[in-house]
N, C-alpha and C positions, 0 to 999 in steps of 0.2 A: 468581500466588500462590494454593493452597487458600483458600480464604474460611476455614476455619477458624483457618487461620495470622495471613490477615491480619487478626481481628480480636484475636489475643494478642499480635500484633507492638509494638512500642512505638511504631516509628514511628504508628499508626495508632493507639494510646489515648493516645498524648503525655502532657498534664497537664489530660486533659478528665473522670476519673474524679468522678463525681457525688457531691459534697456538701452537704450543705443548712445548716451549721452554719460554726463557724470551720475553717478549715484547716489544720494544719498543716505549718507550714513547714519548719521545721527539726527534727533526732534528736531536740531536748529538750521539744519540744512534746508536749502530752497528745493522743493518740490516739483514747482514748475519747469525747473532745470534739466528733470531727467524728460527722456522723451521714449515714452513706450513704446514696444514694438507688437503690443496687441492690441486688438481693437476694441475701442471702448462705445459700445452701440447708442451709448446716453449722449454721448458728444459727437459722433461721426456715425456717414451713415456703413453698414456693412457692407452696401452691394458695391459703393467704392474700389472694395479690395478682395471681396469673393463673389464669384458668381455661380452656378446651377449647373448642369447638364442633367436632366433629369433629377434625380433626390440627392448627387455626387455634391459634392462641395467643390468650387474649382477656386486654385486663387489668380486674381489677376494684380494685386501689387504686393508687396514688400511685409505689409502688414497681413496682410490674407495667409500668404505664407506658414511667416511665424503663427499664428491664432490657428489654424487647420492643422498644421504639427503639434505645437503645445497641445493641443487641447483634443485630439485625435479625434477630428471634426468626422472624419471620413468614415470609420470604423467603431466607433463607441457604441457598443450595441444598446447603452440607453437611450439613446436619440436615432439612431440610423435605421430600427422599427419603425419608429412612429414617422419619420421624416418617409420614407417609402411608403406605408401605409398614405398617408398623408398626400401624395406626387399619385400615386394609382387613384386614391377616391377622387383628386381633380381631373385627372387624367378620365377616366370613365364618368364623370359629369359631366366633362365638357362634350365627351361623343355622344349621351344622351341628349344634351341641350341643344345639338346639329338636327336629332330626329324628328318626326312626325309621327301625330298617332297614329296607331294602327293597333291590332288586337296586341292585348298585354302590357302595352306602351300608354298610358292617358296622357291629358294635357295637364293633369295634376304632376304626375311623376315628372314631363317638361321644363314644369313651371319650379319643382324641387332642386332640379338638379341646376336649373336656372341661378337659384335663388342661393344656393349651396355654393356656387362660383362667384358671387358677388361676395358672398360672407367669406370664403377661402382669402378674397385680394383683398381684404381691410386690413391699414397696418398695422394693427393692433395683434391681428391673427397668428394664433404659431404657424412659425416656415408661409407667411405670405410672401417674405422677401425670394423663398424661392418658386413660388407661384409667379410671382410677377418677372425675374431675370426667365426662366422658362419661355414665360410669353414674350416678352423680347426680345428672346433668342429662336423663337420660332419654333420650339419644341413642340410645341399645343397646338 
């Protein structure tokens, strides 16, 4: 099975979903009561509680934690390709975009890898969030 499958499968989240609070058991129970212990990216922001070192997931609170174990943030080989992939193409753009022309090098290819770093930091972007803690953290 894709690793991305098997961790949306039921069989495989069962009734292990992270809570810290009371649970709700049944329809009639209040919802807002329980209080997650993973991060919900539509409500809160991620870098909050995970940050970057290069393509690595690191966590810096409580809920980073748990969401980077649950969900085997670090090693999931469907995402930790493309996240790497993804950290090298910024990574060797942004040392293009330091250069000057010279034979081989245009001001085209400059203006690419330019323009390739601006479209990487929008937050819309997949793994901007760790383009952007990277550049905060000085890694770039």
């Amino acid at each position: 099975m894709h690793n991305g499958l098997k961790y949306n499968s039921s069989a495989h989240k069962g009734n292990v979903f992270p809570i810290t609070a009371i649970r709700a058991s049944t329809p009639k129970c209040d919802l807002n009561a329980e209080l997650c212990s993973l991060i919900n990216p539509y409500e809160e922001n991620p870098l909050n509680e995970i940050s970057f070192y290069k393509s690595t997931p690191r966590s810096i609170g409580p809920k980073g934690t748990v969401t980077i174990s649950l969900l085997d943030l670090q090693n999931r080989s469907d995402i930790k390709q493309i996240r790497d992939d993804k950290w090298t193409m910024y990574n060797l753009a942004s040392k293009v975009s330091k250069l000057s022309v010279q034979p081989g090098l245009s001001q085209a290819d400059i203006d690419e890898a330019i323009d390739r770093i601006r479209i990487a930091k929008k937050n819309k972007q997949p793994f901007s969030g760790m383009i952007k803690e990277n550049i905060r953290n000085g890694t770039f």
